[in-house]
C-alpha positions as CSV (number, residue, x, y, z in Angstrom):
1,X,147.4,95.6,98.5
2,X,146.0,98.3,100.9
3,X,147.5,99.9,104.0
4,X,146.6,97.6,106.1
5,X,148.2,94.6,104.5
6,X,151.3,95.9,104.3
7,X,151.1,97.1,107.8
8,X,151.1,93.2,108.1
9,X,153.7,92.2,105.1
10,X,155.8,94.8,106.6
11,X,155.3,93.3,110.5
12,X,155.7,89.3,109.4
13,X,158.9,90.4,107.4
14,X,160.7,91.8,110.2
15,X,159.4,89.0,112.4
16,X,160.4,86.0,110.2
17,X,164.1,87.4,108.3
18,X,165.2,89.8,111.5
19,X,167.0,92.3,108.9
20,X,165.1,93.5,105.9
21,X,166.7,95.8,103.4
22,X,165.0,98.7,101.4
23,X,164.7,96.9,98.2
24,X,163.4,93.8,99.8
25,X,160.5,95.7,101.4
26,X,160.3,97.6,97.8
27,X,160.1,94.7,96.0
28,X,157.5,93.0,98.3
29,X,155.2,96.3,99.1
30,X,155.3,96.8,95.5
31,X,155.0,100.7,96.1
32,X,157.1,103.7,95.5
33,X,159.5,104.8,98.2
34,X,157.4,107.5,99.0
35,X,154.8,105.1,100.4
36,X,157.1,103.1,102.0
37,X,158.7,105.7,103.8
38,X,154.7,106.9,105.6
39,X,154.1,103.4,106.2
40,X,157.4,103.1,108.4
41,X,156.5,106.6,109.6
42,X,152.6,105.6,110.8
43,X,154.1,102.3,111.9
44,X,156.3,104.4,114.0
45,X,155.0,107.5,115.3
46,X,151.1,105.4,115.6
47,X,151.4,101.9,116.3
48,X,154.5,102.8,118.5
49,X,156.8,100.4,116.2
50,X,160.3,100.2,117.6
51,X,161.6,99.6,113.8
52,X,165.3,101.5,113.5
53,X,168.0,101.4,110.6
54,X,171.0,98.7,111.2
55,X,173.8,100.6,109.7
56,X,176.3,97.7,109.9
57,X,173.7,95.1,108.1
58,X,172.3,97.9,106.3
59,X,168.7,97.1,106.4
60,X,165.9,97.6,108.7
61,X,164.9,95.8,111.8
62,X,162.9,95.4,115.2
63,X,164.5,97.0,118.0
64,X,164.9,94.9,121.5
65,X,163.2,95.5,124.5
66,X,164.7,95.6,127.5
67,X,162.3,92.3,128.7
68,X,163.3,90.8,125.2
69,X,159.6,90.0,124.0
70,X,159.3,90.4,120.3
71,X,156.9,93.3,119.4
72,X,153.5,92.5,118.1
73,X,151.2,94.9,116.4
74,X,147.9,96.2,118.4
75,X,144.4,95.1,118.9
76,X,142.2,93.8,116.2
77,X,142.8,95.0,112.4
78,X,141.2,94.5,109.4
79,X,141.9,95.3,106.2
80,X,140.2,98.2,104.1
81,X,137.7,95.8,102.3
82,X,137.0,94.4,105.0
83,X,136.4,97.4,107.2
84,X,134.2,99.4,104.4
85,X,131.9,95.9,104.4
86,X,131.4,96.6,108.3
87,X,130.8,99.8,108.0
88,X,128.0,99.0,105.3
89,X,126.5,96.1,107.7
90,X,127.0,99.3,110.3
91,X,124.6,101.3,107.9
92,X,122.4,98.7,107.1
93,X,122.0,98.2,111.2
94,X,121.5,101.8,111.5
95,X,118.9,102.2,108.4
96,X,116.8,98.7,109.5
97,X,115.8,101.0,112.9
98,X,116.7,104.3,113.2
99,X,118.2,104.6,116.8
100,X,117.4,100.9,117.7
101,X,121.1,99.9,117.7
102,X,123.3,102.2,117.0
103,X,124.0,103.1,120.6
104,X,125.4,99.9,121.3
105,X,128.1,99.8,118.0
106,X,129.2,103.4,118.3
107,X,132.4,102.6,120.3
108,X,133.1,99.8,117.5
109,X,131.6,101.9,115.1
110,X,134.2,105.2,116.1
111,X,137.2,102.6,115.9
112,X,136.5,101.7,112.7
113,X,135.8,104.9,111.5
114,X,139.4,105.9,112.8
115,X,141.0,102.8,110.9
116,X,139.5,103.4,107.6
117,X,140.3,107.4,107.7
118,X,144.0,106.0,108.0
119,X,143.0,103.8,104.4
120,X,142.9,104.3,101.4
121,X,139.5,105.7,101.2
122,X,138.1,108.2,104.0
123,X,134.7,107.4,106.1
124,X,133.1,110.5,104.3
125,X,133.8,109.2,100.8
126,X,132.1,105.9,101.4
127,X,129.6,107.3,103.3
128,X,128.6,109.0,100.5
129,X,129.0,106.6,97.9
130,X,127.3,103.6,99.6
131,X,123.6,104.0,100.7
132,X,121.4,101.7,101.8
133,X,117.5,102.7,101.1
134,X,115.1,100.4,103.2
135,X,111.8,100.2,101.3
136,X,108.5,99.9,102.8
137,X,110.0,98.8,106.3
138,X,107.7,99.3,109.4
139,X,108.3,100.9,112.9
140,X,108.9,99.3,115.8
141,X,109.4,100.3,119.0
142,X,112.6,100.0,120.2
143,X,112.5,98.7,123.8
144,X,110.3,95.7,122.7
145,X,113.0,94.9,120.5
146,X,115.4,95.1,122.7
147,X,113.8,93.2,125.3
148,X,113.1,90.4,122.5
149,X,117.0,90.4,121.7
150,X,117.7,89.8,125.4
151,X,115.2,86.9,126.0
152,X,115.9,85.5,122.5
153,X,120.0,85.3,123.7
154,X,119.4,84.0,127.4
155,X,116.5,81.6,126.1
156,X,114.1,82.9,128.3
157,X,110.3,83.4,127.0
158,X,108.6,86.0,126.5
159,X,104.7,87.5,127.0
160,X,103.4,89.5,124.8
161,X,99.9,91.3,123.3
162,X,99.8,90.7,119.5
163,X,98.3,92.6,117.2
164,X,96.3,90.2,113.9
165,X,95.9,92.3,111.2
166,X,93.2,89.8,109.6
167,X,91.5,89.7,111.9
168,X,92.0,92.9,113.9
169,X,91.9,92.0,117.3
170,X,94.9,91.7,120.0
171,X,96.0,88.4,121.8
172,X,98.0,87.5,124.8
173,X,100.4,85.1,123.5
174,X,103.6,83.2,125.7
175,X,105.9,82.6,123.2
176,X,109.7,80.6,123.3
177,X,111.4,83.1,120.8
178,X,114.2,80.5,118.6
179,X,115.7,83.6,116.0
180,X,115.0,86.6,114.1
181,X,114.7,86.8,110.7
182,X,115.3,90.2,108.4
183,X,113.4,89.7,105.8
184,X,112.2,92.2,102.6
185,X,113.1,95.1,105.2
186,X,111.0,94.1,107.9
187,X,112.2,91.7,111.1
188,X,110.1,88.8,111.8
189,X,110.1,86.2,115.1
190,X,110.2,82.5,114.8
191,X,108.5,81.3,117.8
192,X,107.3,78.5,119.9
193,X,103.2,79.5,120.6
194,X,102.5,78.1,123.7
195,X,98.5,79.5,123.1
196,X,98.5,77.4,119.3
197,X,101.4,74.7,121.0
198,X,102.7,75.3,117.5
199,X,105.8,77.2,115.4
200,X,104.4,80.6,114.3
201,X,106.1,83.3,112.6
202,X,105.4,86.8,114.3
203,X,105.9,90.5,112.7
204,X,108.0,92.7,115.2
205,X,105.5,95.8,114.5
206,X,102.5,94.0,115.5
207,X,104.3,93.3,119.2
208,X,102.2,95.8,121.2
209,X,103.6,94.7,124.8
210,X,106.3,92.6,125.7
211,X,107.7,91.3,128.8
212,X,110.5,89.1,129.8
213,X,109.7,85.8,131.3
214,X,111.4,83.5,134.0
215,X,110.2,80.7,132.2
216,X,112.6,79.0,129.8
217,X,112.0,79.0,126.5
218,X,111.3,75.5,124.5
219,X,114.5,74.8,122.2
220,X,113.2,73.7,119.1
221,X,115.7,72.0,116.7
222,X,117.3,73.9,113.6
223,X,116.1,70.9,111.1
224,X,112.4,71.2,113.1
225,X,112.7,75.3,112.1
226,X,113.7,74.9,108.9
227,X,111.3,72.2,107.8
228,X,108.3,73.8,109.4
229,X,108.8,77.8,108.5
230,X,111.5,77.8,105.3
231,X,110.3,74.9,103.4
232,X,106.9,77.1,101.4
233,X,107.2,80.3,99.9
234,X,108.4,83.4,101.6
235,X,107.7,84.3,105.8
236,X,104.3,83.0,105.6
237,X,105.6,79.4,104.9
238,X,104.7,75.7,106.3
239,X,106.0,72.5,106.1
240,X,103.1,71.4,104.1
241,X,103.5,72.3,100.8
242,X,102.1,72.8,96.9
243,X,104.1,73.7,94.3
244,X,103.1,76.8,91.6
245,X,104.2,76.7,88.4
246,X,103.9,80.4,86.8
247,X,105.0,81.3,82.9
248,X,106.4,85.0,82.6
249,X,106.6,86.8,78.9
250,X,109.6,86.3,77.0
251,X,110.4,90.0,77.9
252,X,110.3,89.8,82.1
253,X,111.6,86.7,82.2
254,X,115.1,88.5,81.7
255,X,115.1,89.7,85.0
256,X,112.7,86.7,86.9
257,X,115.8,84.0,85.4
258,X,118.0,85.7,87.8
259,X,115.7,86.3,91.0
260,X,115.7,83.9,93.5
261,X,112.0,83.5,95.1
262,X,112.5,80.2,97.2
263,X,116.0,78.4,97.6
264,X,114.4,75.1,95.9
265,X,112.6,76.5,92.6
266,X,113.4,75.2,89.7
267,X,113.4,77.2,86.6
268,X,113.5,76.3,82.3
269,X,112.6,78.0,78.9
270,X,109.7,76.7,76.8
271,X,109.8,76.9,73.3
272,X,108.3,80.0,72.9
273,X,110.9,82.1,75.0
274,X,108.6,81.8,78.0
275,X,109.9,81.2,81.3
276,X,108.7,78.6,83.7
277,X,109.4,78.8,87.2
278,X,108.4,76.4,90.0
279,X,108.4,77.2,93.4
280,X,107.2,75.5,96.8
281,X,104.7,77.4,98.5
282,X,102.2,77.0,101.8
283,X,100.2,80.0,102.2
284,X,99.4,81.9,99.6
285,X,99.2,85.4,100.6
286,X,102.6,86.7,99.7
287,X,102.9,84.5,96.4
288,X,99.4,86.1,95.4
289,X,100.8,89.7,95.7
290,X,103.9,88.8,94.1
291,X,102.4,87.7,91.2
292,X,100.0,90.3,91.2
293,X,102.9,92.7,90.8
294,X,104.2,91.8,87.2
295,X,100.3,92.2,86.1
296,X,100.3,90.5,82.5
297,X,103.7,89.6,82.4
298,X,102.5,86.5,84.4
299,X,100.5,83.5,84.4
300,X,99.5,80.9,86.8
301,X,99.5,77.7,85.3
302,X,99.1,75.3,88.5
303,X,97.7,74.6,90.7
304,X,94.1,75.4,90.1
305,X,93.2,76.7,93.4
306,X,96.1,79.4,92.7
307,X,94.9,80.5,89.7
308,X,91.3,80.9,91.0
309,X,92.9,82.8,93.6
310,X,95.0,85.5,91.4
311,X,91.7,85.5,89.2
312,X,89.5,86.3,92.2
313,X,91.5,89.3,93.0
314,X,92.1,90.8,89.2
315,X,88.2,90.5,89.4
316,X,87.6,92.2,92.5
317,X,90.5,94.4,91.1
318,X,88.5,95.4,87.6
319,X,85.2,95.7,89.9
320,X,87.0,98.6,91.7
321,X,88.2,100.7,88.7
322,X,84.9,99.7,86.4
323,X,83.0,102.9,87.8
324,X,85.7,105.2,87.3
């Protein structure tokens, strides 16, 4: 039990019995009296506790007010866990963007910080023992992302010049933004196109300008989302799908067994220790460099086009390094 839960116990005990003697709270705390006796003392001195010593009943209890109204501890509490997971999401926040929110959680962010330094662990020691290491995330800039928050929340659209890397040419686009998605370090919009009158998932970096629209946005249903942009493998997904059946060596499959690459693959060991997985998939782009990534390890099996794909590039690939 941390600090903060007995802070409760100690709260609901005087509440619900009125007179509470030392060995009851002993027994119940299960700490030493040492502890107990800074916990009535924080209580006290902190959270302004009116908790005084009956000497007649000889136990501990709540003081009246003059108005009689039973005392109630202050504002919002959590416990320790709880508070060390927000300040991780609070790192996480701060390490997705660099400056992009943390101007808006530093009030929370200071309370909590004051709460936990009252815990059982300090802000510096978990600080320093949790980090949170973004890999290969992009920049964005930070008032386009803001601006995308607001319109996303007050379902207004938005107009913005996009930036297509296969192609390499800018586009005006008015788009009815419906979420934001955090995905392999980088944030993502799932939008209504109203240039392709179709769902399209959008990179945040390649947002050049954006601008806030008086136009509402076009609501599009969470099934409609779902099916259309989760149901094929990874961000570039569709709700037309094939399904790729790769074999990974005895040896990786240790660690692909417990990886989740689409939350309806299917998974089973051959005979030979091999592991197959299956896993739904629209475009191909992301599954191709996923593959690519474990080298010989892996093995397309199905479908045909696929492996012609992956072959195409480990072609292309040898071409490249043959003159070196």
């Amino acid at each position: 039990m941390d600090r903060t839960e007995r802070f409760h116990l100690i709260d609901q005990m005087l509440a619900n019995q009125r007179v509470v003697t030392r060995a009851q709270f002993l027994d119940a705390l299960e700490v030493s009296p040492a502890t107990f006796k800074r916990d009535l003392e924080y209580l006290r001195d902190r959270l302004m506790a009116p908790i005084v010593w009956d000497r007649e009943r000889r136990g501990y209890c709540y003081q009246k007010s003059e108005d009689g109204e039973q005392f109630q501890l202050p504002g919002l509490w959590f416990n320790t866990s709880e508070i060390q997971a927000l300040l991780t999401m609070d790192a996480l926040l701060a390490n997705l963007q660099p400056g992009m929110l943390s101007h808006h959680i530093e009030p929370l962010r200071s309370r909590i910080r004051m709460l936990l330094d009252e815990g059982d662990h300090s802000v510096d020691e978990i600080s320093r023992r949790i980090r949170i290491v973004p890999l290969a995330a992009k920049a964005y800039r930070s008032e386009n992302f803001q601006a995308l928050c607001q319109a996303l929340l007050a379902r207004k659209c938005i107009d913005m010049t996009y930036y297509s890397r296969p192609t390499d040419s800018s586009s005006e686009r008015r788009v009815s933004p419906q979420r934001l998605i955090y995905y392999r370090d980088n944030w993502y919009l799932d939008g209504w196109c109203h240039l392709r009158q179709a769902l399209r998932s959008f990179s945040i970096d390649a947002i050049q300008a954006l601008q806030i629209s008086a136009e509402p946005a076009v609501d599009i249903s969470e099934d409609e989302l779902n099916r259309e942009l989760e149901s094929g493998y990874g961000i570039f997904s569709g709700a037309e799908t094939q399904q790729a059946v790769l074999r990974f060596s005895p040896q990786l499959a240790r660690w692909i067994s417990r990886e989740t690459w689409h939350p309806d693959q299917t998974g089973e060991y051959d005979d030979e220790g091999y592991y197959l997985l299956r896993v739904p998939y629209s475009q191909d782009t992301e599954l191709i460099m996923d593959i690519l990534k474990h080298a010989a390890e892996v093995e397309v099996i199905e479908p045909r086009e696929l492996r012609n794909r992956v072959k195409q590039r480990i072609d292309a690939m040898r071409e490249l390094y043959a003159n070196g």
